[in-house]
C-alpha positions in Angstrom: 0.0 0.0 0.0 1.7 3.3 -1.0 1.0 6.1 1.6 0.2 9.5 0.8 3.7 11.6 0.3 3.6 15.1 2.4 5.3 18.6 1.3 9.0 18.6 1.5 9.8 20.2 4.6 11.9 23.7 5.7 13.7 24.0 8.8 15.4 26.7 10.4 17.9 25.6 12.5 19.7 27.8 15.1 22.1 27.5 17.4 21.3 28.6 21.4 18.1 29.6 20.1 14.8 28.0 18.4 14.8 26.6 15.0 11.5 27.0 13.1 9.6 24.6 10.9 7.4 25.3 8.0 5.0 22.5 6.5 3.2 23.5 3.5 0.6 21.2 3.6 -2.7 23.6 4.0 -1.3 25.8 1.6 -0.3 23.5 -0.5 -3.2 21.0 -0.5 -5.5 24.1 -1.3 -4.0 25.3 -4.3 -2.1 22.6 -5.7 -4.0 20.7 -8.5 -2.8 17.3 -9.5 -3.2 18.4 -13.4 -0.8 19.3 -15.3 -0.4 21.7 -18.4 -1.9 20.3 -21.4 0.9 22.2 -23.5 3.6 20.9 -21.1 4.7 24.1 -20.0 5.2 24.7 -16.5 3.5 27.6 -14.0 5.3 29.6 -11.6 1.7 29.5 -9.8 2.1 25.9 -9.4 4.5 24.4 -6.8 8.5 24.3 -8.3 9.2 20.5 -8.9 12.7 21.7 -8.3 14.5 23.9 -6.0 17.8 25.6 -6.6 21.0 22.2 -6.9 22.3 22.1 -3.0 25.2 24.3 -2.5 28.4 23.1 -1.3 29.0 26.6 0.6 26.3 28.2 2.5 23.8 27.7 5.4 21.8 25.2 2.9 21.3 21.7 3.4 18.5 19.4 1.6 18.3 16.1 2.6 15.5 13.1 1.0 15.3 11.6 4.8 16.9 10.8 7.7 15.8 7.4 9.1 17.4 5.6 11.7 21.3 6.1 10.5 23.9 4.3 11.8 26.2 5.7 14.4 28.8 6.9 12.1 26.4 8.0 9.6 24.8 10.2 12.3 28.8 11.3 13.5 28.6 12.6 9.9 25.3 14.5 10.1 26.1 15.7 12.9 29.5 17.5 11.9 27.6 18.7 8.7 24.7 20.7 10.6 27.8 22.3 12.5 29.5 23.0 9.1 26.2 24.4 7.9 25.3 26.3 11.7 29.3 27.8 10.9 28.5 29.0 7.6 25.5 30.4 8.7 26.7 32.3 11.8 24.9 30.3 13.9 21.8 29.7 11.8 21.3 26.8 9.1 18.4 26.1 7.2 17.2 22.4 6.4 14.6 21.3 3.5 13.8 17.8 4.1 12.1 15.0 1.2 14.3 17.3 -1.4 17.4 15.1 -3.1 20.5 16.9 -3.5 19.7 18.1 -7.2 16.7 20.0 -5.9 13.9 17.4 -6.8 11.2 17.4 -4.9 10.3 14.5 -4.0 8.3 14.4 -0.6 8.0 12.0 2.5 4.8 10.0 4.2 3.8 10.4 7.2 6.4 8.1 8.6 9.3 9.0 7.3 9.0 13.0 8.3 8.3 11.7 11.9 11.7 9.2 12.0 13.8 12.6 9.8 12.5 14.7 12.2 13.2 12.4 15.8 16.8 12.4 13.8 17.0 15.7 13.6 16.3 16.6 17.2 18.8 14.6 18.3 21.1 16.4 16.1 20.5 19.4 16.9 20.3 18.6 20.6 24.1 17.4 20.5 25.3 20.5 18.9 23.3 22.7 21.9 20.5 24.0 19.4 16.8 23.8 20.7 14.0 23.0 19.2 10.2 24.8 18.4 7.7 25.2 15.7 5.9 27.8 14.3 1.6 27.4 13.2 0.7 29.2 9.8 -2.8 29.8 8.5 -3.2 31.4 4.6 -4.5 35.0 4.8 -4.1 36.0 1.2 -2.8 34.1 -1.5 0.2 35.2 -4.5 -0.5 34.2 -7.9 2.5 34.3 -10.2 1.9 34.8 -13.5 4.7 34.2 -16.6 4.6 37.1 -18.8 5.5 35.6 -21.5 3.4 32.2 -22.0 0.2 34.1 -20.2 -3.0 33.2 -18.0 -3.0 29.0 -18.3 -5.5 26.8 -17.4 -3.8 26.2 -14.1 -3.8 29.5 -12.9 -7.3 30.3 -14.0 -7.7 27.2 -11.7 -5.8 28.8 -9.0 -7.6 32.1 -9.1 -11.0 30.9 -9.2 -10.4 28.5 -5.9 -9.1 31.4 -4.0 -11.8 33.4 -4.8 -14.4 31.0 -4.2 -12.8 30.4 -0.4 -12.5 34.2 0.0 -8.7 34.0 0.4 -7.7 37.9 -1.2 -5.8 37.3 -4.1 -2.7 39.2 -5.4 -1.2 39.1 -9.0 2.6 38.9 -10.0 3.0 39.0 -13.8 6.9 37.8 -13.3 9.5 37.8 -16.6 9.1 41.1 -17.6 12.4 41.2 -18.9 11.9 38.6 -21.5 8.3 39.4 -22.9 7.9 41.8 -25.4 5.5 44.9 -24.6 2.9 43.4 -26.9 3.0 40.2 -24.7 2.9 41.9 -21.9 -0.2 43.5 -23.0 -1.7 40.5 -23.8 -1.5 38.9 -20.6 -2.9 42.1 -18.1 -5.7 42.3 -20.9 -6.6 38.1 -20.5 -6.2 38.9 -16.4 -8.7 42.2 -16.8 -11.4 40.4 -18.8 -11.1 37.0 -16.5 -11.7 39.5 -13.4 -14.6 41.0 -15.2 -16.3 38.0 -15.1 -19.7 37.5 -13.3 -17.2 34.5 -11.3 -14.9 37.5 -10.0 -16.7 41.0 -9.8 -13.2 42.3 -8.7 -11.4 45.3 -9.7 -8.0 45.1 -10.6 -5.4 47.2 -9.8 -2.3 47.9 -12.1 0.9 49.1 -9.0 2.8 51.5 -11.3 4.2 53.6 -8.4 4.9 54.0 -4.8 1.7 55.8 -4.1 -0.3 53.3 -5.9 1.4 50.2 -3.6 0.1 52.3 -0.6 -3.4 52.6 -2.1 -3.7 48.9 -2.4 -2.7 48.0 0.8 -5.0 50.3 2.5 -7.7 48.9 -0.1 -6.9 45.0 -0.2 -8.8 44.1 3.3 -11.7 45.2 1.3 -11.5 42.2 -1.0 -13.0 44.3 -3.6 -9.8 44.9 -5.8 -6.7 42.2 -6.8 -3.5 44.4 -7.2 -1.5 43.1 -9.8 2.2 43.5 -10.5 4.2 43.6 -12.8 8.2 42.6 -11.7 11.6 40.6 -12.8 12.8 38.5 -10.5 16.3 38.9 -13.0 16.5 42.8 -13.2 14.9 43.5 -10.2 12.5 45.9 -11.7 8.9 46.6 -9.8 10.2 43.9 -6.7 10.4 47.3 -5.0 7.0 48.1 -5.0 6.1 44.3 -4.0 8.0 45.4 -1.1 6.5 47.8 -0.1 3.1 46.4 -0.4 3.9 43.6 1.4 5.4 45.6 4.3 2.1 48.2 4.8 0.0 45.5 4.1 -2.5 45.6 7.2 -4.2 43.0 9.1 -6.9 40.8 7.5 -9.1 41.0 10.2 -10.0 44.0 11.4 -9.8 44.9 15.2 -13.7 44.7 16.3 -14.2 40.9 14.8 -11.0 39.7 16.4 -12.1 41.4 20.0 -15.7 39.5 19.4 -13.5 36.2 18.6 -11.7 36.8 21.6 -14.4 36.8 23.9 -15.4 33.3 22.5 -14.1 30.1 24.0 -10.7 28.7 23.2 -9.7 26.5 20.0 -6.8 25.7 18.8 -5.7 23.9 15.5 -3.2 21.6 16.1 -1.1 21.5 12.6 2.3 19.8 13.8 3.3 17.7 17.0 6.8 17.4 18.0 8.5 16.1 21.5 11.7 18.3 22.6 14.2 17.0 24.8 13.7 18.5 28.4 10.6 19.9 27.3 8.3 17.2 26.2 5.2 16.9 24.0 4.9 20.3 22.1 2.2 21.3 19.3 1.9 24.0 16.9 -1.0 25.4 15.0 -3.2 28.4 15.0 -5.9 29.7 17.7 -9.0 30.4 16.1 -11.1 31.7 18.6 -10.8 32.7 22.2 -7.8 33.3 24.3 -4.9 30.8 26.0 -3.0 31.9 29.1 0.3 29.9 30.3 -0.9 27.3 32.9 -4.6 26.9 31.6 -6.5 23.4 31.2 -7.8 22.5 28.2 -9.6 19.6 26.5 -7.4 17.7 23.5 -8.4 15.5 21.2 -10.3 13.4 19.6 -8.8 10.5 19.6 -9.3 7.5 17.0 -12.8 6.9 18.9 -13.5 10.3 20.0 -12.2 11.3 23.1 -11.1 14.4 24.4 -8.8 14.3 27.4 -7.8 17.2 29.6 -3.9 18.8 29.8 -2.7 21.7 30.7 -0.2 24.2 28.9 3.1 24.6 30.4 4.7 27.2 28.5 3.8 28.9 25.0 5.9 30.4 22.4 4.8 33.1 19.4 7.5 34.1 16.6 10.2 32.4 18.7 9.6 34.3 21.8 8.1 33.1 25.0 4.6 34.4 26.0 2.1 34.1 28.5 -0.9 34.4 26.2 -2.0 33.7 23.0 -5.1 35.5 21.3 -7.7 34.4 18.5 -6.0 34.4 15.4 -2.1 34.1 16.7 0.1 31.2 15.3 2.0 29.7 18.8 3.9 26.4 20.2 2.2 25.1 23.1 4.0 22.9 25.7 1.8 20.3 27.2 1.7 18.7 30.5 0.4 15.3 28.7 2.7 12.9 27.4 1.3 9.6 27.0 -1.9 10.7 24.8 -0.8 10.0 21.0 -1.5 13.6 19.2 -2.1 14.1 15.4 -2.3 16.8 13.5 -6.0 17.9 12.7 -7.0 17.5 16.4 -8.0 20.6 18.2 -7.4 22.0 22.2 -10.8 23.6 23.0 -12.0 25.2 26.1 -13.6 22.8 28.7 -16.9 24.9 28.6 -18.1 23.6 25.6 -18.6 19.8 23.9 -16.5 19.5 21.0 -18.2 18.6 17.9 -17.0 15.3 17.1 -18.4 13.6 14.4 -17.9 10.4 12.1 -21.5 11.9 9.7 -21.6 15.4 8.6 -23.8 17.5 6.2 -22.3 20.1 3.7 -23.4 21.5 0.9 -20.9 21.3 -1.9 -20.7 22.8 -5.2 -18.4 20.6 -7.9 -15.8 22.5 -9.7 -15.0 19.7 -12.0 -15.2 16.1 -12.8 -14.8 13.9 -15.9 -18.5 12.1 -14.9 -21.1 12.2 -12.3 -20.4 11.7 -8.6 -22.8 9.5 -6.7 -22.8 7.9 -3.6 -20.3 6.1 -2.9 -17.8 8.0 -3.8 -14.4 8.6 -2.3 -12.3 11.6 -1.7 -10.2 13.8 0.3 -11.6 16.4 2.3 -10.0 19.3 3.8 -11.6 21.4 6.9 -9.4 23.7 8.7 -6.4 21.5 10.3 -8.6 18.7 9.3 -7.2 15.9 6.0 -9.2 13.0 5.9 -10.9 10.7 3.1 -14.5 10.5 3.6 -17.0 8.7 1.6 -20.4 10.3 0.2 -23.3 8.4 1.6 -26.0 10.0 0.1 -27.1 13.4 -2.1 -30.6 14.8 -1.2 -32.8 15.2 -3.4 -30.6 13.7 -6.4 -29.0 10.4 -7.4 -25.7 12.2 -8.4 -24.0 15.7 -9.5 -21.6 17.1 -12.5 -19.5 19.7 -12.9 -21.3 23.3 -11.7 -23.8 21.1 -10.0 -24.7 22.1 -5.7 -26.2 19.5 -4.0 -26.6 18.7 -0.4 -24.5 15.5 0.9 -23.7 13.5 3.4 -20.7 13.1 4.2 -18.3 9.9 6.5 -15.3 10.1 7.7 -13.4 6.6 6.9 -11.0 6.2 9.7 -11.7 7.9 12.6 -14.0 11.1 14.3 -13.3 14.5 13.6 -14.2 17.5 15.1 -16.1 19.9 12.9 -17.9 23.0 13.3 -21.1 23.5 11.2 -20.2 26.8 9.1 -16.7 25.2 8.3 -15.6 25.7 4.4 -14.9 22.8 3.3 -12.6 21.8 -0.1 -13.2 18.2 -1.4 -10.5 16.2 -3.9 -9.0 13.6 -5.4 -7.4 13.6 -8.4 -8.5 15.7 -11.1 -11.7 16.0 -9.1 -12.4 19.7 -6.6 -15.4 20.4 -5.3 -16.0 23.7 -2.7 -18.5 23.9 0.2 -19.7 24.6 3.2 -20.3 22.5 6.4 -24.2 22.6 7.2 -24.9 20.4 10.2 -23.0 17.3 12.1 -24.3 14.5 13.7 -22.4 14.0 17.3 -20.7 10.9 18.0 -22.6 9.0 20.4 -26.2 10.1 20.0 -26.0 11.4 16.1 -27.7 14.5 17.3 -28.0 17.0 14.2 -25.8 20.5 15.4 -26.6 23.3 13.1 -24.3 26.2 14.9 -21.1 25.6 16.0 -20.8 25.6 20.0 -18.1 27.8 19.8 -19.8 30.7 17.5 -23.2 30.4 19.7 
């Protein structure tokens, strides 16, 4: 049985301090069709199949894994990662599932947890501790060539991000190469395709300074995609990125995050990792509510449901140690439980409320594309929040099946084990060349199938 290859992974290794990890896998899994180009051409939208070849100088190491190696095979990786740390000044940076030519190639589930034990005990012998950063998508980049146009993948790309409500911004990269007339071509394609009844956005040339301030004062508005136009050879218009990127304000604004800090705690769990002297430690995002150093929460649930109570021993944001975390901060949490087995996609909630764990859900989904009709029976991946799982349709109402543009109402299992999910959830469906968008209408709770329309936490 093959198992399901993740992201490669990039870690930020530093000496006497924390080292950072980054796993793609939300982003990625949302925006990252399994198709490619008809024509064969590649799409700087798309995920690179290659990075950069590994450098023989530098702070740079890529490594395919790292599974139980010998003892002089870990004497070896050892003294690299303090060649690396050296050429660094103290700070190295390790992309994991990539071979040495830059392929990327990917682990399972397995594999990253055995490269990254190895890891920690690398770093650990060379005095360099251990945390990891949560990450949530609050606007999305699409890069555009210049030169070969708007494909069919980035259409793709554009159209899943607006139907999410992720704000979109547009890099028409390759400037340099494309003649004026080609240039032209591809902002006019973009500017009809926004035009669209789909869209209803207004697009936004950045020509100047002033006009990279106006769009970052106008972006939270989701009404208008700014669109640039750059070389990543000449430098020309990366400036103006820049500065975009730096004034760009919060996506939330101050008001909703106050109201979602008065709500009762949840927090994503995206990664779980056990440091040396420190013990169990997760990562992830806190959606709602606040979490204080030495509060009791509720974890789970486990493969048949359960939530079990821990309490958080210490808490980290951007690499710093904190006593709180509010609704909508990334943050490592040290937990006081070490003997319940955590996976990513569980939650810690606040013990007020009953987590809605479910094996049956309702959602109503609306089918961006597939080659036939999708009927009950059928089999895909399905992505909530923190939440990857296959699921199997059980049954549409009111129809025996749907086709592409089709919305139905379905009912939805989860094939190996409960989840919790709030009704109200987005919800992205796929499998191969198969997507499908929607929204999470009502579960049925584990134990008593009792239909829950509003999430506890929202009520």
């Amino acid at each position: 049985m093959t198992k399901k290859k993740n992201p490669s992974l990039i870690l930020i290794i530093e000496l006497s301090a924390l080292f950072s990890l980054t796993h793609m896998d939300s982003f990625v899994g949302l925006f990252g069709p399994d198709t490619p180009e008809k024509n064969g051409s590649s799409n700087l939208s798309t995920v690179p199949e290659f990075l950069p070849p590994e450098a023989a100088e530098g702070n740079v190491e890529y490594k395919l894994k790292l599974i139980n190696p010998s003892k002089s095979r870990f004497e070896h990786l050892v003294t690299q990662m303090k060649w690396r740390l050296r050429e660094g000044q103290g700070e190295a940076i390790y992309t994991i599932g990539v071979s040495d030519s830059g392929k990327l190639i990917g682990l399972n589930d397995d594999e990253m947890q055995e490269s990254l034990n190895t890891l920690y005990r690398m770093a650990e012998k060379l005095g360099a501790d251990i945390t990891s950063l949560g990450h949530s998508p609050h606007f999305a980049v699409l890069v555009i060539s210049a030169v070969s146009g708007l494909s069919g993948i980035a259409k793709e790309h554009l159209g899943l991000a607006t139907v999410v409500d992720i704000p979109i911004v547009v890099v028409i990269n390759k400037i340099d190469i494309a003649s004026p007339s080609c240039l032209k071509k591809t902002l006019l394609q973009l500017q009809e395709l926004l035009q669209t009844p789909g869209y209803k956005k207004i697009s936004f040339q950045v020509s100047t300074e002033d006009d990279a301030f106006t769009a970052a004062s106008s972006f939270a508005s989701d009404k208008i995609i700014p669109i640039f136009t750059v070389s990543c050879v000449t430098g020309k218009g990366l400036d103006l990125l820049y500065t975009f990127l730096n004034v760009l304000p919060p996506t939330i604004n101050q008001k909703d995050r106050e109201l979602l800090m008065q709500k009762p705690a949840e927090f994503q769990i995206d990664e779980t990792f056990h440091v040396p002297e420190v013990g169990l430690v997760v990562s992830g995002l806190l959606t709602s509510g606040i979490i204080h150093e030495g509060d009791t929460l509720l974890v789970g649930p486990s493969d048949t449901g359960r939530f079990d109570t821990t309490k958080v021993l210490s808490l980290h944001r951007h690499k710093v140690p904190s006593r709180i975390v509010r609704a909508c901060e990334s943050a490592t949490l040290a937990l006081s439980s070490q003997n319940i087995p955590l996976r990513k996609g569980m939650v810690l909630i606040s013990q007020q409320v009953r987590p809605p764990v479910c094996n049956f859900f309702q959602a109503k989904i609306q089918v961006l594309f597939h080659a036939t009709n999708i009927c009950s029976g059928f089999q895909a991946s399905v992505h909530i929040g923190n939440i990857r799982q296959t699921a199997t349709i059980l049954g549409i109402m009111g129809r025996p099946s749907l086709s592409v543009n089709d919305t139905g109402s379905v009912i939805f299992k989860f094939i190996q084990r409960p989840e919790c999910v709030h009704p109200g959830s987005k919800l992205l469906l796929r499998v191969g060349q198969t997507k499908a968008i929607g929204r999470v209408t009502q579960v049925f709770l584990l134990g008593d199938n009792l239909p829950l329309k509003v999430s506890p936490i929202h009520r």
